[in-house]
C-alpha positions as CSV (number, residue, x, y, z in Angstrom):
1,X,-99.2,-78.7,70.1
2,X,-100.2,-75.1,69.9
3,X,-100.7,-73.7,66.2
4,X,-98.0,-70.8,65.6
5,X,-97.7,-69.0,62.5
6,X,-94.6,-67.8,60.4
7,X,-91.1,-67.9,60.9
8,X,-89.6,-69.1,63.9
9,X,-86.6,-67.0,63.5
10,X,-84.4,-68.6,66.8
11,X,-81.9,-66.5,68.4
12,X,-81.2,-69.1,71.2
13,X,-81.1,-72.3,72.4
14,X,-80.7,-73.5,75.9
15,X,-80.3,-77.5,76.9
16,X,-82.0,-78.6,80.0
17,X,-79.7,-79.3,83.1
18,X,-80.4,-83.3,82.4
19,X,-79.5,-83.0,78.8
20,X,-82.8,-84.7,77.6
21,X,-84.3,-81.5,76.0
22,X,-83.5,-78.2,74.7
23,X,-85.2,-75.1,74.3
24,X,-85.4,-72.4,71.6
25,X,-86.3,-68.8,71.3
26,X,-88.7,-68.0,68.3
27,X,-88.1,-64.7,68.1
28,X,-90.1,-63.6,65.4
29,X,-93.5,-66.0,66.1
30,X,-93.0,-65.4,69.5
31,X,-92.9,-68.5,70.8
32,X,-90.7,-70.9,72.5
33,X,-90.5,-74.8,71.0
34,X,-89.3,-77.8,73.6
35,X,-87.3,-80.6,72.1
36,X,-86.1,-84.1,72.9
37,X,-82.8,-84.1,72.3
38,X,-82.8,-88.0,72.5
39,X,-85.5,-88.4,69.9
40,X,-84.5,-85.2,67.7
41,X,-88.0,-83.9,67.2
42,X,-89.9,-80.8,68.6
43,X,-92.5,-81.9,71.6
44,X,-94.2,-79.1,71.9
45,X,-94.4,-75.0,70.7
46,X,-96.1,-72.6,73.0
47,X,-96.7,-68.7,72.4
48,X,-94.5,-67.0,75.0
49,X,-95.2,-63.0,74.3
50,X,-93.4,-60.5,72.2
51,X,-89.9,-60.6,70.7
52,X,-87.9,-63.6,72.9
53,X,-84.4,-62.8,73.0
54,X,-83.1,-65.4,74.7
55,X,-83.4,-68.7,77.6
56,X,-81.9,-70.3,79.9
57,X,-83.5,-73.6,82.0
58,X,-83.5,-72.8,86.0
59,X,-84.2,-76.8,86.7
60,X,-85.4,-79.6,84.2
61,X,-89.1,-78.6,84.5
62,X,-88.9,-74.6,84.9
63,X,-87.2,-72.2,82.4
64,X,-86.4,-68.5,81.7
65,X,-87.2,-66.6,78.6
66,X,-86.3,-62.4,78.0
67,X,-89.4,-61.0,75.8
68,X,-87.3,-58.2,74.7
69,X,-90.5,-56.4,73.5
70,X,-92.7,-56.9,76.7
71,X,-89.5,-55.7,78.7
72,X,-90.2,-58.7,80.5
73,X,-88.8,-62.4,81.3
74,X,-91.8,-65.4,81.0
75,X,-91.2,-68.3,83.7
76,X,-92.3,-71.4,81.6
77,X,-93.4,-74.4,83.7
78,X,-92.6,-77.7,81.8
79,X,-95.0,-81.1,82.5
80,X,-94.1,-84.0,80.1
81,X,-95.0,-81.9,76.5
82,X,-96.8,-79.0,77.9
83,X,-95.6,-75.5,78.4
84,X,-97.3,-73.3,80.3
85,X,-96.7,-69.5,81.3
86,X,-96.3,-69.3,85.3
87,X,-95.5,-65.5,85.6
88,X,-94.0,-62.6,83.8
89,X,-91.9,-60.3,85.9
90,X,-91.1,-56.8,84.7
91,X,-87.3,-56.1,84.1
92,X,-87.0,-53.0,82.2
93,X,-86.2,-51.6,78.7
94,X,-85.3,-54.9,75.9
95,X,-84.0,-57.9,78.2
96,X,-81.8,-58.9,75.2
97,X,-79.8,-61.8,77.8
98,X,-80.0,-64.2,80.8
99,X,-77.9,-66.5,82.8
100,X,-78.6,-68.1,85.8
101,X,-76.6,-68.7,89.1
102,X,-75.0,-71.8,89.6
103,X,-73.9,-71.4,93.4
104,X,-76.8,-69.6,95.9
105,X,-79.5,-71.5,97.7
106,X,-82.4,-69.1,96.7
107,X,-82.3,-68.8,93.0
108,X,-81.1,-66.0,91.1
109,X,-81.5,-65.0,87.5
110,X,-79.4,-61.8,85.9
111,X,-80.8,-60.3,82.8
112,X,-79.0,-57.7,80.6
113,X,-81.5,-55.2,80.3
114,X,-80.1,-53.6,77.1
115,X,-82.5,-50.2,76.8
116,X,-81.2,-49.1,80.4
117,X,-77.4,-49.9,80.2
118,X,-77.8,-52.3,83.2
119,X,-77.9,-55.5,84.4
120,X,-81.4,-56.8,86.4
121,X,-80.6,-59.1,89.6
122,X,-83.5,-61.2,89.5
123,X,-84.9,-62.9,92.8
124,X,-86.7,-66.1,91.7
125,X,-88.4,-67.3,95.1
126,X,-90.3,-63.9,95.5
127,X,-90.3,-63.0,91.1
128,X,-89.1,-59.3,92.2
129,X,-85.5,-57.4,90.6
130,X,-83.8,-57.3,93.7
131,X,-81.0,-55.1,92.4
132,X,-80.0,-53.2,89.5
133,X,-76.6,-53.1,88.1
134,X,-75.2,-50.1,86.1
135,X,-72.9,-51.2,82.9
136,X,-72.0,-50.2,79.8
137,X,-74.2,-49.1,76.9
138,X,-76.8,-51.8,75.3
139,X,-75.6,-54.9,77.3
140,X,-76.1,-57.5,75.1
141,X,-74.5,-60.7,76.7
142,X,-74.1,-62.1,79.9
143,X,-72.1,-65.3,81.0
144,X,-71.8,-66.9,84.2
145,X,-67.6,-68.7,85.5
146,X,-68.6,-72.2,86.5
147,X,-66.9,-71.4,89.7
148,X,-69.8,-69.3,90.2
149,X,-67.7,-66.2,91.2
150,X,-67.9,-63.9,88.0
151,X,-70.8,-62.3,86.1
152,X,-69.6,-61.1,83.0
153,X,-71.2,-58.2,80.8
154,X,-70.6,-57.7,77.0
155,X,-71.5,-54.4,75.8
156,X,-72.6,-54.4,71.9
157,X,-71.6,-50.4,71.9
158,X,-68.1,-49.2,73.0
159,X,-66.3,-52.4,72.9
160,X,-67.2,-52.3,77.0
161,X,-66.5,-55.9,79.3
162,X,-67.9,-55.4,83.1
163,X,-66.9,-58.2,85.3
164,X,-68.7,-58.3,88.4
165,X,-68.9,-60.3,91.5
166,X,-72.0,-62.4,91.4
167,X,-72.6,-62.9,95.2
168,X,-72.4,-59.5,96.2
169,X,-72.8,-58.0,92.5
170,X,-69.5,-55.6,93.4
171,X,-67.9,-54.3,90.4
172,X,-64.3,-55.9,89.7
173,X,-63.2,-54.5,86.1
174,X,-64.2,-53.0,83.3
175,X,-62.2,-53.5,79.8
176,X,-62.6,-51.5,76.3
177,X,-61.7,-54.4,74.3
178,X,-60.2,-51.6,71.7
179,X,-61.0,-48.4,69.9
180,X,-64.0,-48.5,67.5
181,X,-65.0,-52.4,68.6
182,X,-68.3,-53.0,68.3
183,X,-71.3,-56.1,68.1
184,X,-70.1,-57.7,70.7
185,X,-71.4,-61.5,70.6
186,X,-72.0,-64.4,72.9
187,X,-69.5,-64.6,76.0
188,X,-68.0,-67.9,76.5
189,X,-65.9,-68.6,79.7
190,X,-63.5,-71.4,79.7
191,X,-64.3,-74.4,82.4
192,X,-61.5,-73.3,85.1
193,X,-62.8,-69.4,84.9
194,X,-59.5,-68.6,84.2
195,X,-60.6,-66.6,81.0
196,X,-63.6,-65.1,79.1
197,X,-63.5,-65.2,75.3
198,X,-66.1,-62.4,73.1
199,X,-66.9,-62.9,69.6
200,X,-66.7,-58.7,68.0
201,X,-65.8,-56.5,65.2
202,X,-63.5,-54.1,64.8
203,X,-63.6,-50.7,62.7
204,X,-60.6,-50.2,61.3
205,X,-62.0,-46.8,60.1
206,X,-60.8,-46.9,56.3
207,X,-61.9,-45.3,53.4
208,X,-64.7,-48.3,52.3
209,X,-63.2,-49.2,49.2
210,X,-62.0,-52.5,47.0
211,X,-58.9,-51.7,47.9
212,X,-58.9,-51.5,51.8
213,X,-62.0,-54.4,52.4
214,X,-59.3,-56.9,50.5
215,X,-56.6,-55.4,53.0
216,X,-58.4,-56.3,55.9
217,X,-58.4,-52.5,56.4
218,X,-62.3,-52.0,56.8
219,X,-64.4,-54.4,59.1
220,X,-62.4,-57.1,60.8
221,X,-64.0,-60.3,62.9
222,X,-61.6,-60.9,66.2
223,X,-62.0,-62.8,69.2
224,X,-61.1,-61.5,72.7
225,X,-59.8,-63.6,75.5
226,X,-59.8,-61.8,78.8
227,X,-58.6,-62.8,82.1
228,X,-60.8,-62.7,84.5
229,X,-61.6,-61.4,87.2
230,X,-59.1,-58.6,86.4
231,X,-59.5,-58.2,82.5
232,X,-56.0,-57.0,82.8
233,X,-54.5,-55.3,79.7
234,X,-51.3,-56.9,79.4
235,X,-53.0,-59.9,79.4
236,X,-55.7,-59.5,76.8
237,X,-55.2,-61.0,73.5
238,X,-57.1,-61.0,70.5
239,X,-57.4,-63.9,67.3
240,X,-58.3,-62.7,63.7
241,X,-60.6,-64.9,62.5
242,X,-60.6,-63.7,58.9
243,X,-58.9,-65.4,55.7
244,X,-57.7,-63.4,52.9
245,X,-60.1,-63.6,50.1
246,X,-62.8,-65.2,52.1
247,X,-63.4,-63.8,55.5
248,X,-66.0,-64.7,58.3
249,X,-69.1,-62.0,58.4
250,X,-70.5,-61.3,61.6
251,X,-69.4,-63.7,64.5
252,X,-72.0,-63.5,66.8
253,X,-71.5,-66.1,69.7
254,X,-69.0,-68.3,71.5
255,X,-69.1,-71.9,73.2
256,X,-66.7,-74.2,75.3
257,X,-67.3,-77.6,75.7
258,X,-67.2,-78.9,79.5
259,X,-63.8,-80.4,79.0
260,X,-62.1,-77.0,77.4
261,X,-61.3,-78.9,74.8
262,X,-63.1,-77.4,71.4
263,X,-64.5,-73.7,70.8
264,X,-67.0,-72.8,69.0
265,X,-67.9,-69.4,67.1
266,X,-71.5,-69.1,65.0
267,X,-70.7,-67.0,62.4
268,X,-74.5,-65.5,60.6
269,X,-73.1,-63.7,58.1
270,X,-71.2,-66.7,56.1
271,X,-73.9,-69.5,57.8
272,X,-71.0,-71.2,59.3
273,X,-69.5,-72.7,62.5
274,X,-65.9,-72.3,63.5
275,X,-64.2,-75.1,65.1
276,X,-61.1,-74.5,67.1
277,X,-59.0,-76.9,69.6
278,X,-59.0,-74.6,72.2
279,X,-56.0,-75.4,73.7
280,X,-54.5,-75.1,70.9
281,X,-55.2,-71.5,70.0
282,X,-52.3,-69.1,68.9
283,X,-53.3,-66.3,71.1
284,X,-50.8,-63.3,69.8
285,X,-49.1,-61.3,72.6
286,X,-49.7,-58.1,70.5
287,X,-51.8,-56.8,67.6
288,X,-53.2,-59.9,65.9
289,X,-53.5,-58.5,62.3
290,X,-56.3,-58.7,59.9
291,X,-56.0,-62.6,59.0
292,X,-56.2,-66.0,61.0
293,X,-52.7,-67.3,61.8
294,X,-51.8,-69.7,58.9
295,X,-50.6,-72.6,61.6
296,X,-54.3,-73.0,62.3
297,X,-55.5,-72.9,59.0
298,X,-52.6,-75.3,57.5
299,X,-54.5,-77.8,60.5
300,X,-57.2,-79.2,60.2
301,X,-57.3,-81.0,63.4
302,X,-56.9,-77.4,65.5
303,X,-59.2,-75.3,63.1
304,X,-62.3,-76.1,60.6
305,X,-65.0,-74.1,58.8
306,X,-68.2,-76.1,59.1
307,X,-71.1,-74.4,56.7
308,X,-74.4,-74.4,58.1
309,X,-76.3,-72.0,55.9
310,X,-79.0,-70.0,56.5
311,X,-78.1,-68.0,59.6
312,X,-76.7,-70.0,62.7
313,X,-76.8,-67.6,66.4
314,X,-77.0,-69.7,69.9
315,X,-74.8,-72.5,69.8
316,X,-74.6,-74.6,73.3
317,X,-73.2,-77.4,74.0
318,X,-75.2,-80.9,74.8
319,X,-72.3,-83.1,75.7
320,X,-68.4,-83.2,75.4
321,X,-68.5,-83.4,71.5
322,X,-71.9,-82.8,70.2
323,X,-73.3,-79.3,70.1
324,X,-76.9,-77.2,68.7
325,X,-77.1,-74.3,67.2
326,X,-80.2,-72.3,66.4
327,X,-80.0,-71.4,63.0
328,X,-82.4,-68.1,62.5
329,X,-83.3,-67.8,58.5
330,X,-83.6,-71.4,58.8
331,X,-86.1,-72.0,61.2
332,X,-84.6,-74.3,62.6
333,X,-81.9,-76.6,65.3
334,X,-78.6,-78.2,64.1
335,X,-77.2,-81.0,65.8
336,X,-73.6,-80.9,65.4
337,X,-70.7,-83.2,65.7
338,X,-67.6,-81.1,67.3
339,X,-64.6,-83.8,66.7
340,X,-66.4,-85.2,63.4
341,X,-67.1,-81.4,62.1
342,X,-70.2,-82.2,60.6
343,X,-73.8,-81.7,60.7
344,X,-75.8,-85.3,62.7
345,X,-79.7,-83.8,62.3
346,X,-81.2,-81.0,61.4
347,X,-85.0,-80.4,63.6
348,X,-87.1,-78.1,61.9
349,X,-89.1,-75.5,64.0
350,X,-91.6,-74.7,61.4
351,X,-92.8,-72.2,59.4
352,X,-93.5,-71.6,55.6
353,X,-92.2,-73.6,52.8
354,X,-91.0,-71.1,50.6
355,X,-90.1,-67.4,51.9
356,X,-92.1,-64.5,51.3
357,X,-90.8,-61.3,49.9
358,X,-89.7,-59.9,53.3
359,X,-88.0,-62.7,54.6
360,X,-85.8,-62.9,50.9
361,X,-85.1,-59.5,51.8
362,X,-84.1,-60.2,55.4
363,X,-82.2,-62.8,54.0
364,X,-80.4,-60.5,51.7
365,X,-79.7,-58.0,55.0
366,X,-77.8,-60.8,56.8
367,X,-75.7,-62.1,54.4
368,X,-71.9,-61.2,54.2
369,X,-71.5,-62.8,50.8
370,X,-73.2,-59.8,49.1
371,X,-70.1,-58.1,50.4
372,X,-66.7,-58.2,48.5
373,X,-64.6,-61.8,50.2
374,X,-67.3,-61.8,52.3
375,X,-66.1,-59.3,54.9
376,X,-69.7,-57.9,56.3
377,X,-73.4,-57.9,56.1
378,X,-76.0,-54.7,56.3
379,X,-76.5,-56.3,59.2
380,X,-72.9,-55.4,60.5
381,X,-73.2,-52.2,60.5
382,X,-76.9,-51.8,61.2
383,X,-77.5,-54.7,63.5
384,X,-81.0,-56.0,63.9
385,X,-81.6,-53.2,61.3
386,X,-80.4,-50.4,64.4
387,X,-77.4,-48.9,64.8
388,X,-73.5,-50.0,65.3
389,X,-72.7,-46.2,66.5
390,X,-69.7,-46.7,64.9
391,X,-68.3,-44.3,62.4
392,X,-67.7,-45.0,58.7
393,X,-66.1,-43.5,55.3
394,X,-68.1,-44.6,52.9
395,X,-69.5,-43.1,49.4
396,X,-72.8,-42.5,51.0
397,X,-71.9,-38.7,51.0
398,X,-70.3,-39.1,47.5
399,X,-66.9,-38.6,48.7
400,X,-64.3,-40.2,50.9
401,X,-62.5,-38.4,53.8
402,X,-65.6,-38.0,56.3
403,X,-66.5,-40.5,59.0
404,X,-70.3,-41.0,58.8
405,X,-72.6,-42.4,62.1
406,X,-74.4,-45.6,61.0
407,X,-77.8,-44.5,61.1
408,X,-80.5,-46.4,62.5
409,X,-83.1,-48.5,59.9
410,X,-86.2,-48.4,62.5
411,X,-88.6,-46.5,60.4
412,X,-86.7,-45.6,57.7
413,X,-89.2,-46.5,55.0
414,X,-91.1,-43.4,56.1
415,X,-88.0,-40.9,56.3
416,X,-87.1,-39.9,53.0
417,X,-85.1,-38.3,51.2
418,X,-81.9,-40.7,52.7
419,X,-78.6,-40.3,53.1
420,X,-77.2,-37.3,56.0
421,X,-76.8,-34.7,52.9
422,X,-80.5,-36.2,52.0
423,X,-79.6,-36.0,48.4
424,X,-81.1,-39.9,47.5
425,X,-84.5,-39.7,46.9
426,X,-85.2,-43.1,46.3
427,X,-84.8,-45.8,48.8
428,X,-84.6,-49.1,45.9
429,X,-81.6,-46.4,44.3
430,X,-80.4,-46.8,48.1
431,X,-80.0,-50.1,48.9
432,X,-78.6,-50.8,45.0
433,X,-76.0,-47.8,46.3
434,X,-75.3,-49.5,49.2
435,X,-75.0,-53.2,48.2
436,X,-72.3,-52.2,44.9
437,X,-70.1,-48.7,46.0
438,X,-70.4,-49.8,50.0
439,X,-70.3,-53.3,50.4
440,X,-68.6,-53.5,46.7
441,X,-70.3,-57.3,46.5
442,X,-69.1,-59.1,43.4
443,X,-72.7,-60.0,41.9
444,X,-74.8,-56.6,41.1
445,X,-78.1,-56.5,43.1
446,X,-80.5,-56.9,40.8
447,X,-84.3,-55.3,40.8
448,X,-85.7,-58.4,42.4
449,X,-82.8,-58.1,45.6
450,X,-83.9,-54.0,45.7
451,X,-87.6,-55.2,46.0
452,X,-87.2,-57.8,48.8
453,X,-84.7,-55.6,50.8
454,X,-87.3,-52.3,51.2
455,X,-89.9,-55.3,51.6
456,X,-88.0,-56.0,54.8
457,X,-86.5,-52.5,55.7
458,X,-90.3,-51.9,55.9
459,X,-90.8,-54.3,58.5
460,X,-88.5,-52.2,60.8
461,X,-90.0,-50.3,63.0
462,X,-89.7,-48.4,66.6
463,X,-90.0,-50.3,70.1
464,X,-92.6,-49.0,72.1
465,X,-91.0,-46.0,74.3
466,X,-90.3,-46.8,77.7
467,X,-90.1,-43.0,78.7
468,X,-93.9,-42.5,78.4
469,X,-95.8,-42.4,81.4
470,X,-98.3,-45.7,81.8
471,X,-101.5,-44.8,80.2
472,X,-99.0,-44.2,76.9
473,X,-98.7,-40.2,77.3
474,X,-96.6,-37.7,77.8
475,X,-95.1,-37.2,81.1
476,X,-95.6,-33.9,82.7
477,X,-91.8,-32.5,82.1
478,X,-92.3,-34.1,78.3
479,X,-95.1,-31.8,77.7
480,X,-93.4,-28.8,79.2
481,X,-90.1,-30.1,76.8
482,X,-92.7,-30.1,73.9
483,X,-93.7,-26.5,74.2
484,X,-90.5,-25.4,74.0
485,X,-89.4,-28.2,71.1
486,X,-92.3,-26.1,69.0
487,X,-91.6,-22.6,70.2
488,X,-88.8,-21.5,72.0
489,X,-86.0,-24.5,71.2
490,X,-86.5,-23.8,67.4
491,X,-86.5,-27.5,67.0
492,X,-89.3,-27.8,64.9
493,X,-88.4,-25.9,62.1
494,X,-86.3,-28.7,60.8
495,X,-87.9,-32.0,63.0
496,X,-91.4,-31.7,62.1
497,X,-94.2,-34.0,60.9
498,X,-95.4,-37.7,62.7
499,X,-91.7,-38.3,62.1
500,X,-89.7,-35.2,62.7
501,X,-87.8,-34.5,59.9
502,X,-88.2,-32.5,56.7
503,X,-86.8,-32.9,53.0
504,X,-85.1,-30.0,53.0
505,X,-81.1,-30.3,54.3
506,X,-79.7,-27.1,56.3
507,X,-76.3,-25.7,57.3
508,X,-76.6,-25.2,61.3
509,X,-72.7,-25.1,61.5
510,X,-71.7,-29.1,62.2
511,X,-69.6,-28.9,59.3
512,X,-66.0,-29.3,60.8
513,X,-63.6,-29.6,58.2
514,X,-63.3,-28.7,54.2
515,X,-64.2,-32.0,53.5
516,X,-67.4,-32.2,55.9
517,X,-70.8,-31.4,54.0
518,X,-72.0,-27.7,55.2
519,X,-75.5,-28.8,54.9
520,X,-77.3,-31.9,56.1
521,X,-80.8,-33.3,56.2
522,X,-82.2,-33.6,59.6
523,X,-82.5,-36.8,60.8
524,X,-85.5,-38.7,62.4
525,X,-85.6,-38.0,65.9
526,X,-88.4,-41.0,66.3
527,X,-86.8,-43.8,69.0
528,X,-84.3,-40.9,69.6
529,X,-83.6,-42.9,73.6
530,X,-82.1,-46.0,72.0
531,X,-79.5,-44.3,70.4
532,X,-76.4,-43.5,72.4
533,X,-74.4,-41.7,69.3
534,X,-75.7,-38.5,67.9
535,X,-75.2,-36.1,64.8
536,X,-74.1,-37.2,61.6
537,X,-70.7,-38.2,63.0
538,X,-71.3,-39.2,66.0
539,X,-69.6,-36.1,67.8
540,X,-72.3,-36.5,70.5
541,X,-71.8,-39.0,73.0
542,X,-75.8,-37.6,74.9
543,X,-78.7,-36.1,74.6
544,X,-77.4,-33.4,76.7
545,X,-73.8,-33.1,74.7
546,X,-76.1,-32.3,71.5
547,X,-78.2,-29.8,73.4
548,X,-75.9,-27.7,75.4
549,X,-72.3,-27.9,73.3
550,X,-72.9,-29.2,69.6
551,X,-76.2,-28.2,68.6
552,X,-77.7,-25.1,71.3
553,X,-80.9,-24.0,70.4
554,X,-79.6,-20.5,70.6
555,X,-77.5,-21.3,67.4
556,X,-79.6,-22.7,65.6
557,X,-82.4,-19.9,65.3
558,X,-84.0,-20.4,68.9
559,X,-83.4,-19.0,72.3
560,X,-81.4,-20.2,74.9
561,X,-82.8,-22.2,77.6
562,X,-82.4,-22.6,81.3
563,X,-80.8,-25.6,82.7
564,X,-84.4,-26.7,83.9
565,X,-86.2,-26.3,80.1
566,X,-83.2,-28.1,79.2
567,X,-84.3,-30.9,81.1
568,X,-87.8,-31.0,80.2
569,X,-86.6,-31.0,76.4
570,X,-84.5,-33.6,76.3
571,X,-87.6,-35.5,78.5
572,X,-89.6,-34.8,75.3
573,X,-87.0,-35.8,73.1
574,X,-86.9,-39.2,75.0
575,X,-90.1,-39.7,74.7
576,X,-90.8,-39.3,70.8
């Protein structure tokens, strides 16, 4: 077996079309582990290149894995208990998903390519994308109906559901699941494609406070169960999944077992598994409120809470009643009896005995009990330490009554002073802030918690830009964009620096009501393409929005520019 270091960190699990093995994606060693299911021990660990994402198996001896930081997928050959790497093929911007097609003689792979809001048709005989499908923004999960008809797209910003054809990749429908939805999970389908179900949040855009988290009125976990192919409105319903005084923090993915018979939702914020009879679901016709129904929590026998601690993600099914779910802080597989509820073997990945002071803060970042009933994590609203590009009221500003953007935590070690009015100076003061007035969490952080947490904020940093030309420089309309970022544009008065922004905070008229801070601190513009929200509250739906309506360079000191040196600034601003 090949010596990897560190955490495994698995965000996915796939089990072979034989059921004899399973493998995982170790996303933060890199690697990808192969194990006997019959035996319940790893065979074999093989480095697989940067950041996998996720896997799926195209036959018992060949699968798939996205290297969402090689904007790649690997093709892994399999021979008894050795893993080799057969090819990379170039997708595009973060592969965060993949399925495979069930139904076409020559074999095709999709992959949501999450950097380009599209998804990547992947021909497998000649390892070329054959086509390229435009969705919604950061596609984040893909499922395949059984029937082999539907390919369906979960968008983690704007709530967004595509539903394509997956022969002729023709677009059928496309759902907002609601208003201010966001992290959009794992896509289950149910056996008869009939219906897809999507783990989310909503926003319920509240004031943050005791008073509205114990309402239900901030952050709410929901499933949504769409028809397909149509996704039609009147037919969508929606499940709380929450309990008053202790809810479920950040529902990530969704399962059906072969027969239809159970459902399962991985749930990393409160390390747990849902268990549902999925026949036996309540759907409400209308608004489902902020709580589970009580019918399914007075039964056990239709609904159960199973804790698995750490950080459970992919779940998959092995067989009719036994499942595996790849539990993330803990490094490790969980075997899981459905009908029984409980735990049969836990198979460790590897990794260090005891945690350093990163991972104790990562561990702190994904964990909704630090929140008041455990409603949400930092990770909820900064997922994967990026951005939600929701909106929210919180005390961050010092005052209620103005709907913030989530900011993005990819470099923000090196951004200081924090906050949009810039007024906290100290980034330990900042997660303390955020942890007590914010997530209002029972226990007070203590130093130790503030240590780990900017130990592991420090570990978040930029992807490489995919807008740079291939020998890593600027492109020739970048440079032009840069001259006039520096001169003309006026930009660089307040973005400046190897991270383009300054302590300083400046009124440039986005104040829009008496409640709204006249003056702001600029924000980083580093990674400024994987954003898709912009100013501090979110006004800005593009680059080209902030530009030419909210934020002209002629009002904010510079000149105005053509609608070519337009163009060649926002190519620079891509590209920092």
């Amino acid at each position: 077996m090949t010596v990897v270091a560190g955490d495994r960190s698995p965000l996915a699990v796939a089990v072979s079309p034989n059921g004899r093995f399973c493998v995982s994606a170790n996303y933060t060693s890199d690697s990808v582990t192969l194990v006997d299911l019959q035996k319940g021990e790893t065979v074999s660990e093989h480095p697989c290149g940067r950041g996998p994402s996720d896997v799926v198996w195209m036959d018992d001896r060949t699968a798939l894995v996205c290297l969402q930081h090689e904007d790649a997928v690997a093709v892994l050959k399999i021979e008894g208990a050795r893993i080799s790497i057969d090819k990379r093929i170039a997708v595009g911007d973060e592969p965060s998903a993949i399925v495979m097609s069930p139904t076409r003689d020559e074999p095709r792979a999709f992959v949501a390519v999450s950097g380009t809001d599209e998804v990547a048709v992947l021909d497998l005989s000649e390892q070329v994308v054959e086509q390229r499908i435009a969705v919604g923004q950061q596609p984040c999960s893909l499922a395949l109906s059984p029937n082999g008809r539907w390919l369906v797209t979960a968008c983690s910003l704007g709530g967004e559901v595509f539903v394509h054809d997956a022969i002729s990749y023709k677009s059928h429908s496309r759902r907002v699941l609601l208003d201010d939805t966001g992290n959009l999970g794992v896509v289950a389908i149910l056996p008869d494609s009939s219906a897809c179900i999507v783990p989310h949040i909503v926003n319920r855009t509240f004031p943050v406070n005791i008073e509205n988290i114990e309402k239900g009125w901030v952050i709410d976990n929901r499933l949504s169960k769409l028809p397909l192919p149509t996704g039609e409105e009147w037919n969508q319903a929606q499940l709380g999944l929450d309990k008053r005084g202790d809810a479920v923090g950040d529902a990530y993915a969704a399962a059906v077992s072969p027969d239809g018979e159970w459902l399962l939702v991985t749930c990393g914020g409160t390390h747990e598994l849902l268990v549902f009879r999925q026949p036996t679901i309540p759907w409400p016709p209308a608004d489902p409120g902020d709580f589970i129904p009580d019918e399914l929590l007075s039964d056990d026998d239709r609904f159960r809470r199973l804790e698995l601690g750490g950080r459970p993600l992919g779940v998959e099914f092995i067989d009719g009643r036994t499942a595996i779910v790849a539990n993330y802080l803990l490094n490790a597989l969980q075997v899981v009896d459905v009908a029984k509820v409980s735990i049969v073997r836990t198979i460790r990945l590897g990794g260090p005995v005891q945690p350093n002071l990163e991972r104790r803060g990562e561990t702190i970042f994904y964990d909704a009990d630090r929140s008041l009933n455990s409603w949400f994590s930092c990770h909820t609203c900064h997922p994967e330490g990026h951005t939600s590009g929701l909106t929210f009221d919180t005390l961050n500003d010092r005052s209620y009554s103005t709907q913030k953007l989530t900011p993005s935590l990819r470099g923000v070690v090196h951004t200081a002073p924090w906050t949009w009015q810039g007024w906290q100076q100290d980034l330990h003061a900042a997660v303390r802030q955020s942890l007590t007035s914010t997530m209002q969490g029972r226990q007070p952080p203590t130093n130790e918690d503030a240590e780990a947490l900017v130990a592991f904020l420090s570990t978040l940093e930029h992807f490489e830009n995919p807008h740079l030309a291939g020998d890593g420089q600027l492109t020739r309309a970048a440079r032009r964009g840069k001259q006039l970022f520096e001169s003309k544009a006026g930009c660089a008065k307040c973005h400046r620096g190897p991270h383009f922004t300054t302590p300083e905070a400046f009124d440039v008229g986005l104040g829009l009501s008496p409640t709204d801070s006249k003056e702001h601190n600029p924000p980083s513009l580093r990674g400024l393409y994987s954003r898709r929200r912009f100013l501090h509250d979110g006004r800005a739906r593009t680059l080209q929005q902030v530009i030419n309506r909210h934020h002209r360079p002629e009002d904010i000191g510079g000149e105005s520019l053509t609608g070519e040196e337009l163009q060649d600034l926002i190519a620079y601003l891509r590209s920092i």
